[in-house]
Steps between C-alpha positions, in 0.01 A plus 500: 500500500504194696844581696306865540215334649667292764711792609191740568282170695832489710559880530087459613578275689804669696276839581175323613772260779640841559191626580392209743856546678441851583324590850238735365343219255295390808360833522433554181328186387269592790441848368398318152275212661265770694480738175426198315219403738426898540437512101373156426209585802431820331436339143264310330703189578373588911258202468792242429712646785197459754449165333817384586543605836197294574555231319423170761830312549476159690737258662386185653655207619245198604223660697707788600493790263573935465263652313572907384502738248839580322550789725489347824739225387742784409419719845533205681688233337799759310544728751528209769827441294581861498474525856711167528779720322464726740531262804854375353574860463404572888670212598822555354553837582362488898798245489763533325427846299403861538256414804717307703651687742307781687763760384421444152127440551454781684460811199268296337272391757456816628393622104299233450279559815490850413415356196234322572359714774381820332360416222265266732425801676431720202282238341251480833514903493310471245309188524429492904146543447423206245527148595565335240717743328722473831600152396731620252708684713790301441486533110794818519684347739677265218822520271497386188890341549542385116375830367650718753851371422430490167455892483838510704640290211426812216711753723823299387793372662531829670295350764708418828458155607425628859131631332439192359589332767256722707191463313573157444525408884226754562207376221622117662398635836199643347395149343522362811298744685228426196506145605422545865235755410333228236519207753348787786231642370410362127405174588120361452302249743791276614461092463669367772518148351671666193755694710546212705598270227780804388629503806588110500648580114714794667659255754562256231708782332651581836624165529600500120733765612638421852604133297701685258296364206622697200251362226278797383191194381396453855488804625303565178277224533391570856475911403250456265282266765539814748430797171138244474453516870575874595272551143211308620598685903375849434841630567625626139656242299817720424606462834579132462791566234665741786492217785638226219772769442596505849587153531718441182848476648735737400812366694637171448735297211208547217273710717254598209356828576736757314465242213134479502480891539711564173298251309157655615619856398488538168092305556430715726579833389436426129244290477269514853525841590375627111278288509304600830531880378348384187253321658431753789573877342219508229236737598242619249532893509130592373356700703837590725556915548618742703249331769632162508867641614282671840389225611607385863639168401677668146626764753645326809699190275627812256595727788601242681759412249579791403549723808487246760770242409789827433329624839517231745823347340705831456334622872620155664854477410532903542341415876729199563803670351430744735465290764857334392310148430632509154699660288470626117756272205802669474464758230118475524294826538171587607379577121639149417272326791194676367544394163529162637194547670296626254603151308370367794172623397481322224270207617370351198469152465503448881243786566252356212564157723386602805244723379333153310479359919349829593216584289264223311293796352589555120426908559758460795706330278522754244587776765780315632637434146509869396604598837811210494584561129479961555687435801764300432548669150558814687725350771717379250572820304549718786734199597666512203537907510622517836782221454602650176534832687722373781696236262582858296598651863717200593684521163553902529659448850696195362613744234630803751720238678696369237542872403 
């Protein structure tokens, strides 16, 4: 009995690390934080979830001190490390990956604006006339990158690298086009003493770099005096983690940004990221019906993900294609590219994100959750569908060859 018992901890054991090691565990520990919030909002437990959301959270050190409620500190403090991971991630492919020629940047770019582009426009179609629902119009213009590969993960191994390659390079592109649209145009009543005092700490780094110093503590050290600065700014605090990221070095003997990306991973993805869709996907659904779904804010972030990122990324690369900018992966249809694209859709994590900068409004809040959570639930089965579909295609002709 005791021999039996080791062997079935260690068989345990062996399926959960599977389980982590596979690339659609990101996705779907996601998919179980924002049911969890989803139910535990809807129970009697909904008290304790608002309680502790809001619980007050303080850090001071001698006078100084940050003073917020629980989810603030995730919002701002987390995600600034999420969007840290994505700096590194920018960083290394612009030079020495995917993005780093024009040639192999090109395909993506031209998705990503696409991308990006329509949905914008189909959210103001229907919001044009409100101004403060008009805020949010950059709530479908996000990819969830985590859960969108993550769905490519369930298709198998029968995916061709050159897809995941795509949607990899193209939801990159899309993150950064979500951090130029945050620093833009979500930004509150600027301190220029705070900003100021960020700049100086982004020099420091700057010189950190151009020295060669390959210590991660000081570029650490000085990071979190510019995350307090660009907090206390009014320019998001998120930000801050991308311009650390920029300055880690990633060439030179013990250059430590590849390192410090693979350690953060695993954090990132299974800790962070679950955490904010936890924290940000619970929505109480008394009172939601048929009405809720019609309204302009629910409609223009659901379109918008639904129709507008296949639309605007599919219409792009058909246009540039066209237009001999780019070419399609070899082996790669059109049915492929829209599947792709409908992943695309799939914002998530990084819509709820941007939709928490938008709209301060609980009732606003609520419409962007059930149009992020319809919208990218629908995205990422007709994703799904359509990938399945050509994967089954690219098999049959595969097939007649050998024959």
């Amino acid at each position: 009995m005791w021999r039996s018992s080791i062997h079935s901890s260690g068989f345990l054991m062996r399926v959960v690390i599977d389980f982590f090691r596979h690339d659609a565990a990101v996705g779907v520990i996601l998919l179980i934080a924002a049911v969890s919030a989803l139910i535990l909002d809807n129970s009697p437990l909904a008290y304790l979830y608002d309680q502790l959301l809001t619980t007050p959270v303080t850090v001071a050190i001698g006078a100084g001190s940050i003073d917020k409620p629980l989810l603030l500190w995730i919002n701002d403090g987390l995600m600034a490390v999420f969007f840290f991971l994505v700096g590194l991630e920018i960083k290394r492919e612009v030079l020495a990956g995917q993005l780093s020629s024009p040639a192999k940047a090109a395909l993506p770019a031209v998705a990503a604006l696409g991308g990006m582009v329509a949905p914008a426009l189909i959210y103001v179609a229907f919001n044009a006339g409100d101004p403060t629902a008009i805020n949010g119009w950059a709530i479908p213009a996000a990819t969830d990158i985590a859960f969108a590969l993550g769905l490519l993960a369930l298709l198998g191994s029968g995916v061709p690298v050159s897809l995941k390659i795509f949607l990899l390079a193209l939801a990159i592109i899309d993150d950064l086009g979500a951090i130029i649209i945050i620093a833009a145009f979500y930004t509150e009543n600027l301190s220029i003493q705070a900003l100021s005092l960020a700049a100086v700490g982004t020099v420091v780094l700057f010189a950190f770099n151009r020295l060669k110093i390959m210590s991660l503590v000081p570029y650490l050290l000085v990071g979190t005096f510019i995350w307090v600065c660009v907090l206390k700014s009014g320019v998001h605090a998120t930000l801050a983690g991308v311009v650390i990221a920029l300055m880690i070095p990633l060439r030179g003997e013990g250059a430590p940004l590849e390192r410090v990306e693979h350690a953060l991973h695993p954090w990132v993805y299974f800790f962070i990221m679950p955490v904010f869709a936890f924290a940000n996907a619970g929505v109480s659904l008394s009172g939601i019906g048929v009405d809720t779904f019609l309204q302009p804010i629910t409609l223009g972030i659901m379109l918008g993900l639904i129709i507008g990122k296949p639309l605007g990324i599919v219409g792009m690369v058909f246009i540039a294609e066209r237009m001999k900018m780019v070419s399609l992966p070899e082996g790669i249809g059109w049915k492929a590219i829209g599947g792709i694209a409908c992943l695309a859709g799939v914002g998530f994590t990084m819509s709820l994100f941007i939709g928490t900068l938008a709209f301060a409004d609980p009732a606003n809040a609520t419409y962007v959750r059930i149009g992020v959570l319809s919208g990218s639930t629908v995205s990422g089965v007709l994703g799904i569908i359509l990938l399945k579909m050509a994967l089954n295609r690219m098999k049959a002709d595969a097939n007649l060859k050998t024959t």
